[in-house]
Chimera marker file (.cmm) of the C-alpha trace (Angstrom):
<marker_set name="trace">
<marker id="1" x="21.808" y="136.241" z="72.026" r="1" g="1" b="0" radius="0.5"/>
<marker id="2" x="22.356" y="132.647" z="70.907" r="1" g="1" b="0" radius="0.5"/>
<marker id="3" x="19.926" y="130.520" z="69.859" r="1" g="1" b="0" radius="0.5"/>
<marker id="4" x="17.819" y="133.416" z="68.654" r="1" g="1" b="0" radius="0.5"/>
<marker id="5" x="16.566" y="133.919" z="65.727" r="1" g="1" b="0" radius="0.5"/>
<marker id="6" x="15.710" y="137.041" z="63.849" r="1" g="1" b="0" radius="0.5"/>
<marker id="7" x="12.013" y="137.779" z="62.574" r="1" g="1" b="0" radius="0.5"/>
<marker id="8" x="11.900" y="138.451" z="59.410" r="1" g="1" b="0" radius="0.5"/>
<marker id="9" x="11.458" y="142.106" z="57.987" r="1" g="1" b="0" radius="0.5"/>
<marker id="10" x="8.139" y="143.341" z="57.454" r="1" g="1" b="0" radius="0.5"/>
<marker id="11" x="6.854" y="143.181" z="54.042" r="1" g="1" b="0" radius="0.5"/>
<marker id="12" x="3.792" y="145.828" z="53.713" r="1" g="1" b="0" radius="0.5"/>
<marker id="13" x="2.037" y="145.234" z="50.459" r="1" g="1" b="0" radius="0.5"/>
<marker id="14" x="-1.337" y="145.644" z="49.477" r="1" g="1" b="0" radius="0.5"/>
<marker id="15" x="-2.719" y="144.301" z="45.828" r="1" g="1" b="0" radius="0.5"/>
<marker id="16" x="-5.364" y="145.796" z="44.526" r="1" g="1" b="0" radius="0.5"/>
<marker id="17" x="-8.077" y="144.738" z="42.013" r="1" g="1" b="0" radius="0.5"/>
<marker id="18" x="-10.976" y="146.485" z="39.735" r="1" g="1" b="0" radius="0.5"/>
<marker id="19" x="-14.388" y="145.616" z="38.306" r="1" g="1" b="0" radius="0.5"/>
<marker id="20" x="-15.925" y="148.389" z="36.180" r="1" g="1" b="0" radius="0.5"/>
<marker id="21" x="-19.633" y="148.621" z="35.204" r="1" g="1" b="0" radius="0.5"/>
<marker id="22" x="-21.263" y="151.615" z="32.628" r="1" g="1" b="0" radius="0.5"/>
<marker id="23" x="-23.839" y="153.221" z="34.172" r="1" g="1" b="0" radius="0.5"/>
<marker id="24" x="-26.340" y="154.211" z="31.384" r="1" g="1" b="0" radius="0.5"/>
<marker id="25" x="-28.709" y="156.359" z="34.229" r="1" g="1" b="0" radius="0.5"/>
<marker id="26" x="-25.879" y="158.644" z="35.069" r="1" g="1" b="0" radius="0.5"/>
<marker id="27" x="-24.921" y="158.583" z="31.280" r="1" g="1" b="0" radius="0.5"/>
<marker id="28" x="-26.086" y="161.529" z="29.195" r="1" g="1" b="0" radius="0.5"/>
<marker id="29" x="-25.675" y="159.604" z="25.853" r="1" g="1" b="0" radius="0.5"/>
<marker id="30" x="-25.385" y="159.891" z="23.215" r="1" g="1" b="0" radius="0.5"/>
<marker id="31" x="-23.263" y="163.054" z="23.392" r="1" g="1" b="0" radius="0.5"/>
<marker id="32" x="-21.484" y="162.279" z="27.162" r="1" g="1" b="0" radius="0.5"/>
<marker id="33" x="-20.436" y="162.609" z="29.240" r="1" g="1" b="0" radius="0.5"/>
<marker id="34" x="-20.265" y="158.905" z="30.651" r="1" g="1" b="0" radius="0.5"/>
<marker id="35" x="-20.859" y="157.699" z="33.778" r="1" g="1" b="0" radius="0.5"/>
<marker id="36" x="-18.850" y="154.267" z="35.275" r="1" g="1" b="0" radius="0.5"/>
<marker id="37" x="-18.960" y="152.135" z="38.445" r="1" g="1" b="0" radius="0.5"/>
<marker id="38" x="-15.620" y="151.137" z="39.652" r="1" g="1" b="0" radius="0.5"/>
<marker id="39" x="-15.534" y="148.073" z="42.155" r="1" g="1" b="0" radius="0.5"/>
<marker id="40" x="-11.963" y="148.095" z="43.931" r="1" g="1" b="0" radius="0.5"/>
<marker id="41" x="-10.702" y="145.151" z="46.140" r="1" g="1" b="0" radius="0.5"/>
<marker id="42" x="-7.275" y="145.655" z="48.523" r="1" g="1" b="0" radius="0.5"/>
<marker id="43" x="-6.248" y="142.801" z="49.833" r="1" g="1" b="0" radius="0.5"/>
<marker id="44" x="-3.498" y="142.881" z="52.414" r="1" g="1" b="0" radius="0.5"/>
<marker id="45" x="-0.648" y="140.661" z="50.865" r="1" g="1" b="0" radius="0.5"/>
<marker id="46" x="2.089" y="141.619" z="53.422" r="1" g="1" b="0" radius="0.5"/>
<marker id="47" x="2.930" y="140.897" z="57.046" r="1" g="1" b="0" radius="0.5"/>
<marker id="48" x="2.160" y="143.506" z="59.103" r="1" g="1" b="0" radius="0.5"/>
<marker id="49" x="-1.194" y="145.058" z="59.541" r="1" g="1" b="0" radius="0.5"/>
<marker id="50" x="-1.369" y="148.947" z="57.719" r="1" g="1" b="0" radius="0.5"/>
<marker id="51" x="-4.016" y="150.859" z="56.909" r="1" g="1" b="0" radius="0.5"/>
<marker id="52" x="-5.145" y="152.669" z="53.816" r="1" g="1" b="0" radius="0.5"/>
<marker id="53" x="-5.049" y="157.010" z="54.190" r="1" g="1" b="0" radius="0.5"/>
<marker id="54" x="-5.349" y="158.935" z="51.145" r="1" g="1" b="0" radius="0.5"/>
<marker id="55" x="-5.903" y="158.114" z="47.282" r="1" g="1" b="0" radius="0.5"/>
<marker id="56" x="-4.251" y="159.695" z="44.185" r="1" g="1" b="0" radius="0.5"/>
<marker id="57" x="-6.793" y="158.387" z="40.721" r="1" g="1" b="0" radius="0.5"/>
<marker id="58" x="-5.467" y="159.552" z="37.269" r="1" g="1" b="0" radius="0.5"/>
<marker id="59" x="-8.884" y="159.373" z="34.903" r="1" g="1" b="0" radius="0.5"/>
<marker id="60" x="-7.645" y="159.494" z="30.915" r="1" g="1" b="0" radius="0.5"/>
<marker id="61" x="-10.465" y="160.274" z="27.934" r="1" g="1" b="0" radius="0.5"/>
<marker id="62" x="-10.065" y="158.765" z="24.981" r="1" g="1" b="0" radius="0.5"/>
<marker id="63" x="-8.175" y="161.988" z="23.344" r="1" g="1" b="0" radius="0.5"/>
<marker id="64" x="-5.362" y="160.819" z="26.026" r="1" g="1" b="0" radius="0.5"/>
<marker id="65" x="-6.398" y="164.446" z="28.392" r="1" g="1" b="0" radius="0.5"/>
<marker id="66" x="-6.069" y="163.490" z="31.822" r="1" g="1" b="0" radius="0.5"/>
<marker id="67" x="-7.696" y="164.698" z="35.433" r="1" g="1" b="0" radius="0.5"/>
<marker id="68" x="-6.256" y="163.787" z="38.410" r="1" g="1" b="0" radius="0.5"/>
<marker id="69" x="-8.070" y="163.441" z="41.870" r="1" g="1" b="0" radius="0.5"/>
<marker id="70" x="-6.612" y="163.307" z="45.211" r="1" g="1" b="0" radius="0.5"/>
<marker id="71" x="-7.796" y="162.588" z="48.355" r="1" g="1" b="0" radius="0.5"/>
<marker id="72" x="-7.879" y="161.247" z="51.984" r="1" g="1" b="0" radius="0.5"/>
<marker id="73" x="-9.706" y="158.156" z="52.300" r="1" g="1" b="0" radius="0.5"/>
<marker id="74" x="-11.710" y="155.775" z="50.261" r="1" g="1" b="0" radius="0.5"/>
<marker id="75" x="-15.561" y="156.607" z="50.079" r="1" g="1" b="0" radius="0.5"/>
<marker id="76" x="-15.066" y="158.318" z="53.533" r="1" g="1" b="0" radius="0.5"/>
<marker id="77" x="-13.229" y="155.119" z="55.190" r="1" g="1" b="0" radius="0.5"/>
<marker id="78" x="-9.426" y="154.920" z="56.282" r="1" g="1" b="0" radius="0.5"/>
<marker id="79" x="-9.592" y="150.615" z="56.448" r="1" g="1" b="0" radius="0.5"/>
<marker id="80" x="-6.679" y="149.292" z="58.656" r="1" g="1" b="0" radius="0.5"/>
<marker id="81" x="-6.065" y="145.646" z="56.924" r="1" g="1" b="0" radius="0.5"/>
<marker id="82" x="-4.446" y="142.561" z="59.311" r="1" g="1" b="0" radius="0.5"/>
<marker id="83" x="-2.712" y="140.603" z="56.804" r="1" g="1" b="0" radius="0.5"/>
<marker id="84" x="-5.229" y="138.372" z="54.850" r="1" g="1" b="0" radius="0.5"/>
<marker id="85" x="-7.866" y="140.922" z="55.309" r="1" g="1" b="0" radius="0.5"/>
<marker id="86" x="-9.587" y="142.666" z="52.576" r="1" g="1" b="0" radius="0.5"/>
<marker id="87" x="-12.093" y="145.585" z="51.900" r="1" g="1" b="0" radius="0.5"/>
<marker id="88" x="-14.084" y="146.322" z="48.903" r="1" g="1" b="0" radius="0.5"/>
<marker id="89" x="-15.821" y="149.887" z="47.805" r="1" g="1" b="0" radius="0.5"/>
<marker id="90" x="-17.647" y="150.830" z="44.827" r="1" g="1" b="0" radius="0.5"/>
<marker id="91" x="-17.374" y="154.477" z="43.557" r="1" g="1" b="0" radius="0.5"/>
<marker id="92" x="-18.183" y="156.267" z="40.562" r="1" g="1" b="0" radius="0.5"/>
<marker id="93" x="-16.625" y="159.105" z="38.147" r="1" g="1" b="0" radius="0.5"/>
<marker id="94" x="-17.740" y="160.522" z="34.271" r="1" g="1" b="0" radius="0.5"/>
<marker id="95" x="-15.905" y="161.045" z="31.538" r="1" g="1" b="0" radius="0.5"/>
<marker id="96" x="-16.532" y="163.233" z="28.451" r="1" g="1" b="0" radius="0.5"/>
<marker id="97" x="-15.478" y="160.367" z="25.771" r="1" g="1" b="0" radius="0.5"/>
<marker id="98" x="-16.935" y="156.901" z="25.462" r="1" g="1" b="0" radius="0.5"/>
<marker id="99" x="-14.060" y="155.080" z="26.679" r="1" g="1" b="0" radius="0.5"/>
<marker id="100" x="-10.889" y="155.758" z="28.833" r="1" g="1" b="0" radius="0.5"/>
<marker id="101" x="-8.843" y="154.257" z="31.646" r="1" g="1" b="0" radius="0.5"/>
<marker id="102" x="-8.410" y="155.125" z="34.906" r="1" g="1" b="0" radius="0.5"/>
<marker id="103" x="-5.280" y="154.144" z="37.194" r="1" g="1" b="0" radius="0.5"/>
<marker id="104" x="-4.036" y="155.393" z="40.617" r="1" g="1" b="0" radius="0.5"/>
<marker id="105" x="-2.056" y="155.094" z="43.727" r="1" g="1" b="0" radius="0.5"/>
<marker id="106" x="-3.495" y="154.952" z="47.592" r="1" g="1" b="0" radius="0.5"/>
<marker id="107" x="-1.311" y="156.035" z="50.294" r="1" g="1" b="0" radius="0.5"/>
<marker id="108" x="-0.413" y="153.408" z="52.806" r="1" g="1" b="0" radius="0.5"/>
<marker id="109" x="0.533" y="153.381" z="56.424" r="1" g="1" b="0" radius="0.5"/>
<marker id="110" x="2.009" y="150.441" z="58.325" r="1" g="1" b="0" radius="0.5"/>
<marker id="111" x="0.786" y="150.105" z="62.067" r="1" g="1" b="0" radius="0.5"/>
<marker id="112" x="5.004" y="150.680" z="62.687" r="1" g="1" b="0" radius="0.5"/>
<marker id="113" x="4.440" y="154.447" z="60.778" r="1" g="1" b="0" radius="0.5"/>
<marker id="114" x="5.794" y="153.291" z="57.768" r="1" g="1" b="0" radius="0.5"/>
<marker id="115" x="4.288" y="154.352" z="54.353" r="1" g="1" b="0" radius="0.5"/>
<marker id="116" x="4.299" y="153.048" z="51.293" r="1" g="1" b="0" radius="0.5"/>
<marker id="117" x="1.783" y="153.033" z="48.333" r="1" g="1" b="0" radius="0.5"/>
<marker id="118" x="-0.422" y="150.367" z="46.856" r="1" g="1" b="0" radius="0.5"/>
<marker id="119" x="-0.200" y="150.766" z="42.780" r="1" g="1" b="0" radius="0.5"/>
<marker id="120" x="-4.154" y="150.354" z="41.104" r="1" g="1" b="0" radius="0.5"/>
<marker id="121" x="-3.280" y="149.128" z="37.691" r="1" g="1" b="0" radius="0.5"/>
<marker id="122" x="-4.843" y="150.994" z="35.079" r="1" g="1" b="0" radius="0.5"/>
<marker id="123" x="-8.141" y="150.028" z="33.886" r="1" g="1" b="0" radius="0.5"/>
<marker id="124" x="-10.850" y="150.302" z="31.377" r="1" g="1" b="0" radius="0.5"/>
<marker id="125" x="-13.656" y="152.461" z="30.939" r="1" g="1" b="0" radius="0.5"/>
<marker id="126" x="-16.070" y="151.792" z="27.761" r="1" g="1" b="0" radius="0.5"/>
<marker id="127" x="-19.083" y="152.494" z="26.920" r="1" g="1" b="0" radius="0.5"/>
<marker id="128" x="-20.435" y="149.181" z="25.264" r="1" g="1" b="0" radius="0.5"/>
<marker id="129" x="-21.733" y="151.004" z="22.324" r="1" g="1" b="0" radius="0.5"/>
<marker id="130" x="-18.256" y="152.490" z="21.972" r="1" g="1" b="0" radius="0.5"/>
<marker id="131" x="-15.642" y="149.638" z="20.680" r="1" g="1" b="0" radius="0.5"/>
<marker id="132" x="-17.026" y="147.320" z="17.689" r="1" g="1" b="0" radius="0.5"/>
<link id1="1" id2="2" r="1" g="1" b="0" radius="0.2"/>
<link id1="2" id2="3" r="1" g="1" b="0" radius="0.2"/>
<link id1="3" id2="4" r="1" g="1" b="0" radius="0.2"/>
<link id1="4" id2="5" r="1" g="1" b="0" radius="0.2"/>
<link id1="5" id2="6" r="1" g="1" b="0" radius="0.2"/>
<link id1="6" id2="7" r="1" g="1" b="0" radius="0.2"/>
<link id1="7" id2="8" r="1" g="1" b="0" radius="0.2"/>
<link id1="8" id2="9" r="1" g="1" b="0" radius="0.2"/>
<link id1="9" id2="10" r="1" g="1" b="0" radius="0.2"/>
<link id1="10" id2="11" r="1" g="1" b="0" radius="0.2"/>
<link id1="11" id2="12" r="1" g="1" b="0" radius="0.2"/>
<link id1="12" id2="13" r="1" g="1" b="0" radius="0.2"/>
<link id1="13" id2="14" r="1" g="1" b="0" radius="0.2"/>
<link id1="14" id2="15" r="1" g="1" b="0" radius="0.2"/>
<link id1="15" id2="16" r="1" g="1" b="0" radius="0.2"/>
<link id1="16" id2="17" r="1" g="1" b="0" radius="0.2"/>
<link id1="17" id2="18" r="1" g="1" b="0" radius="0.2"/>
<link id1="18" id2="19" r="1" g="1" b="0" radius="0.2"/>
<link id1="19" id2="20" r="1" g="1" b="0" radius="0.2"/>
<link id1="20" id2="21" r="1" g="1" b="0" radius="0.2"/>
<link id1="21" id2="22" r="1" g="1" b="0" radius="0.2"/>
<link id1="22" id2="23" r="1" g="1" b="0" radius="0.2"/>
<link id1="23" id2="24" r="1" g="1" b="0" radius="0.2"/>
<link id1="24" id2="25" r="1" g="1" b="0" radius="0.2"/>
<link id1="25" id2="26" r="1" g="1" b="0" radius="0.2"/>
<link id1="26" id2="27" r="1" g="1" b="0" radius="0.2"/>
<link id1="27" id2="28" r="1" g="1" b="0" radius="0.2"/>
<link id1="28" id2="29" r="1" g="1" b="0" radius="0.2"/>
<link id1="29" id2="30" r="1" g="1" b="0" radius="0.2"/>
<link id1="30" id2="31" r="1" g="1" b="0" radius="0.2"/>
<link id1="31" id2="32" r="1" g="1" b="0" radius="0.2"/>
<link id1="32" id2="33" r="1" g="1" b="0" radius="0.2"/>
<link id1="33" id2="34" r="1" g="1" b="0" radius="0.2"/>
<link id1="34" id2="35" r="1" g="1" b="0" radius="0.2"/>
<link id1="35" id2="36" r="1" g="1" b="0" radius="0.2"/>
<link id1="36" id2="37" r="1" g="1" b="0" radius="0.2"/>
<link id1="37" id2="38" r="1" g="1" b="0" radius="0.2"/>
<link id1="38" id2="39" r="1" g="1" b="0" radius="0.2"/>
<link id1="39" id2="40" r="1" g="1" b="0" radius="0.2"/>
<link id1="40" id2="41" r="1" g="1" b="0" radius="0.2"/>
<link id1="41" id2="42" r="1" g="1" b="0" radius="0.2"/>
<link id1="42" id2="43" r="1" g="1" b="0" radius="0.2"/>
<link id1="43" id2="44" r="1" g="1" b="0" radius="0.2"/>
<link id1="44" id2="45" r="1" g="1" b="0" radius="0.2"/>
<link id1="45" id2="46" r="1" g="1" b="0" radius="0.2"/>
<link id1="46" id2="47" r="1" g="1" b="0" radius="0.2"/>
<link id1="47" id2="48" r="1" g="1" b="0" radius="0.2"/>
<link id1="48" id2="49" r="1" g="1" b="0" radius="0.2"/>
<link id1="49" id2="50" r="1" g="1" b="0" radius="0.2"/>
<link id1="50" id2="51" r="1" g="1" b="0" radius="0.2"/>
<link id1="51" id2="52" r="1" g="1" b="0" radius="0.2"/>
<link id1="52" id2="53" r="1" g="1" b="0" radius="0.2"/>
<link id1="53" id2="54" r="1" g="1" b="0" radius="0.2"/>
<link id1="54" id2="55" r="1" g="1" b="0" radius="0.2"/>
<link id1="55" id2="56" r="1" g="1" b="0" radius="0.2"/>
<link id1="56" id2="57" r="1" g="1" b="0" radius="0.2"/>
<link id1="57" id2="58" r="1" g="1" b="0" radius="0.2"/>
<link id1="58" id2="59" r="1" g="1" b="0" radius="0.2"/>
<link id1="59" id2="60" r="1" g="1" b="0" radius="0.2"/>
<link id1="60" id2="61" r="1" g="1" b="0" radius="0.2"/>
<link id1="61" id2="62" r="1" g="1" b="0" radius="0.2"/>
<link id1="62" id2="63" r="1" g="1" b="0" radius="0.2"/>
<link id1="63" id2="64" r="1" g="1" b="0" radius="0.2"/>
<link id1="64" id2="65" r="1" g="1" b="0" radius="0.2"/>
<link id1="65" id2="66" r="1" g="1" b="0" radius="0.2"/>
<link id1="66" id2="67" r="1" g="1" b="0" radius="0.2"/>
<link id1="67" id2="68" r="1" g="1" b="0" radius="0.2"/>
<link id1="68" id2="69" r="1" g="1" b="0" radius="0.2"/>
<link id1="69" id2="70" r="1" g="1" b="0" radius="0.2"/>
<link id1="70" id2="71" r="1" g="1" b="0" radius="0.2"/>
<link id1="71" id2="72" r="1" g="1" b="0" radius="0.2"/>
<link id1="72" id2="73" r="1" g="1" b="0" radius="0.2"/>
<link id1="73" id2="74" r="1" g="1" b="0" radius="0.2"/>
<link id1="74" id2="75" r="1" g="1" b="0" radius="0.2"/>
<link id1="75" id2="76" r="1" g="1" b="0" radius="0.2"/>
<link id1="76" id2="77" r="1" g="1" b="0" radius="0.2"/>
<link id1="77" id2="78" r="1" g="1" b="0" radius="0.2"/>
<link id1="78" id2="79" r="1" g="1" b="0" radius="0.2"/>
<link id1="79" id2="80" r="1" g="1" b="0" radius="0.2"/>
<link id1="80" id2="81" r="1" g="1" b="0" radius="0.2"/>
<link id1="81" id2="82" r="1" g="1" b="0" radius="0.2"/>
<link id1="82" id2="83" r="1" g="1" b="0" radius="0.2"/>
<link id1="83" id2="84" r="1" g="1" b="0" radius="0.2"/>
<link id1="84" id2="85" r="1" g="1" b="0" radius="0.2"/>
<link id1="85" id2="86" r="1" g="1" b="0" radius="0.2"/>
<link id1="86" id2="87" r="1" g="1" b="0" radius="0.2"/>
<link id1="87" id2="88" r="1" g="1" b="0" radius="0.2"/>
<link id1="88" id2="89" r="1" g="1" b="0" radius="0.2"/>
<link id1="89" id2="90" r="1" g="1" b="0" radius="0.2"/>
<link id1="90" id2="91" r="1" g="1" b="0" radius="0.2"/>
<link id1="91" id2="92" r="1" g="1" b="0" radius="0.2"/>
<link id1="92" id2="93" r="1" g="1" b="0" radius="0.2"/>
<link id1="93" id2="94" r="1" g="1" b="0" radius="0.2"/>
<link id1="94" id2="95" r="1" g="1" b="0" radius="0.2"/>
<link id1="95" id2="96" r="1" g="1" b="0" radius="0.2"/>
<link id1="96" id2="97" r="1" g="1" b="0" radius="0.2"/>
<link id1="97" id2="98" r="1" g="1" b="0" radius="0.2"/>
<link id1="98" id2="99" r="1" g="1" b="0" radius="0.2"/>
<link id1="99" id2="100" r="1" g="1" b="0" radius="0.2"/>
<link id1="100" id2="101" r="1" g="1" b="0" radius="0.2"/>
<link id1="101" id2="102" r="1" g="1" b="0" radius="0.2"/>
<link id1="102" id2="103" r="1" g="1" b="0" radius="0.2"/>
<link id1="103" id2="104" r="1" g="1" b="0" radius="0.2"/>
<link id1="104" id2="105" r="1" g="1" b="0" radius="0.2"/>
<link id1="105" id2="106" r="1" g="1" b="0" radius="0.2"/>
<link id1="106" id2="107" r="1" g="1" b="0" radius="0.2"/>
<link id1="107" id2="108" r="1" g="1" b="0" radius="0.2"/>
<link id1="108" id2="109" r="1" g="1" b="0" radius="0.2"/>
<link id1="109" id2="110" r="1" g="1" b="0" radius="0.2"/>
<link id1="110" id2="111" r="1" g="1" b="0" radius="0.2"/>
<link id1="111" id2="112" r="1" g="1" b="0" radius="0.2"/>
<link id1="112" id2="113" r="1" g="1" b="0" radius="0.2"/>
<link id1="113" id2="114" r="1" g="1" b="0" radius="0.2"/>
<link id1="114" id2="115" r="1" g="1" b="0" radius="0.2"/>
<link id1="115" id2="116" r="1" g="1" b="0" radius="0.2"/>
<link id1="116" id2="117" r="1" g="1" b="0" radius="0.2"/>
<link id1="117" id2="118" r="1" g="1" b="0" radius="0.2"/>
<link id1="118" id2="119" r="1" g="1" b="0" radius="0.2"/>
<link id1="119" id2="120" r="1" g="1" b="0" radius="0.2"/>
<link id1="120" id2="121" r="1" g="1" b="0" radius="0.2"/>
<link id1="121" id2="122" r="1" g="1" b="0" radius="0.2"/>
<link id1="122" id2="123" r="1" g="1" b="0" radius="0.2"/>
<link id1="123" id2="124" r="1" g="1" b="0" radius="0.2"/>
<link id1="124" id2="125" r="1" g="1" b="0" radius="0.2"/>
<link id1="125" id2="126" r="1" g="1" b="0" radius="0.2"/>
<link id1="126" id2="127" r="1" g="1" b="0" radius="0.2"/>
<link id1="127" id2="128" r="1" g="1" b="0" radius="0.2"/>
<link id1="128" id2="129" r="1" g="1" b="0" radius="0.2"/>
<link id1="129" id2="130" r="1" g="1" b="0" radius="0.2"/>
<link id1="130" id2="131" r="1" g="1" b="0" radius="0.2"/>
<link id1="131" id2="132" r="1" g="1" b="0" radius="0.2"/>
</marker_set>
């Protein structure tokens, strides 16, 4: 019709953000395997309103051997993020080596049935003991 205008297409984007913390009481040190705290933080950067379903996290020791863990939801929550919205969880996982990284994937929905994923870039895991 004239005089209309189009909306514009909907961009679905979550960004995603870490803090890590060493956890010396699940530790068994000084032999491993080592315990972390990761902190993650989505943040719904797009337009439409989607919701988080499943994860995919790809854990890496230090001798580069990697373990991969996949799974619906995020500490037992599926969040469904308006744009500008956020949610934060804290989870845990060990590792055999002193240090490693961690990065992963989670499995988006938009509220139209529209998936896409939401990249975790990799991150750090050290023991402070372990880099001089």
């Amino acid at each position: 019709m004239p005089g209309m205008t189009k909306a514009p297409p909907e961009h679905a984007e979550f960004t995603c953000s870490v803090r890590v913390q060493h956890l010396p009481e699940q530790s068994q040190e000084p032999d491993g395997p080592w315990a972390f705290a990761y902190t993650v933080t989505i943040r719904n950067t797009g337009t439409v309103t989607a919701q988080l379903v499943a994860r995919h996290w790809v854990i890496t020791n230090a001798h580069g051997r990697t373990e991969e863990v996949r799974g619906l939801a995020v500490v037992g929550h599926q969040p469904l993020l308006k744009p500008g919205e956020q949610f934060e969880y804290t989870s845990w996982t060990r590792i055999d080596t002193p240090h490693g990284t961690m990065h992963g994937t989670f499995f988006c929905m938009t509220e139209h049935a529209r998936a896409f994923d939401a990249r975790v870039p990799e991150f750090t895991l050290v023991h402070p003991g372990a880099l001089h």
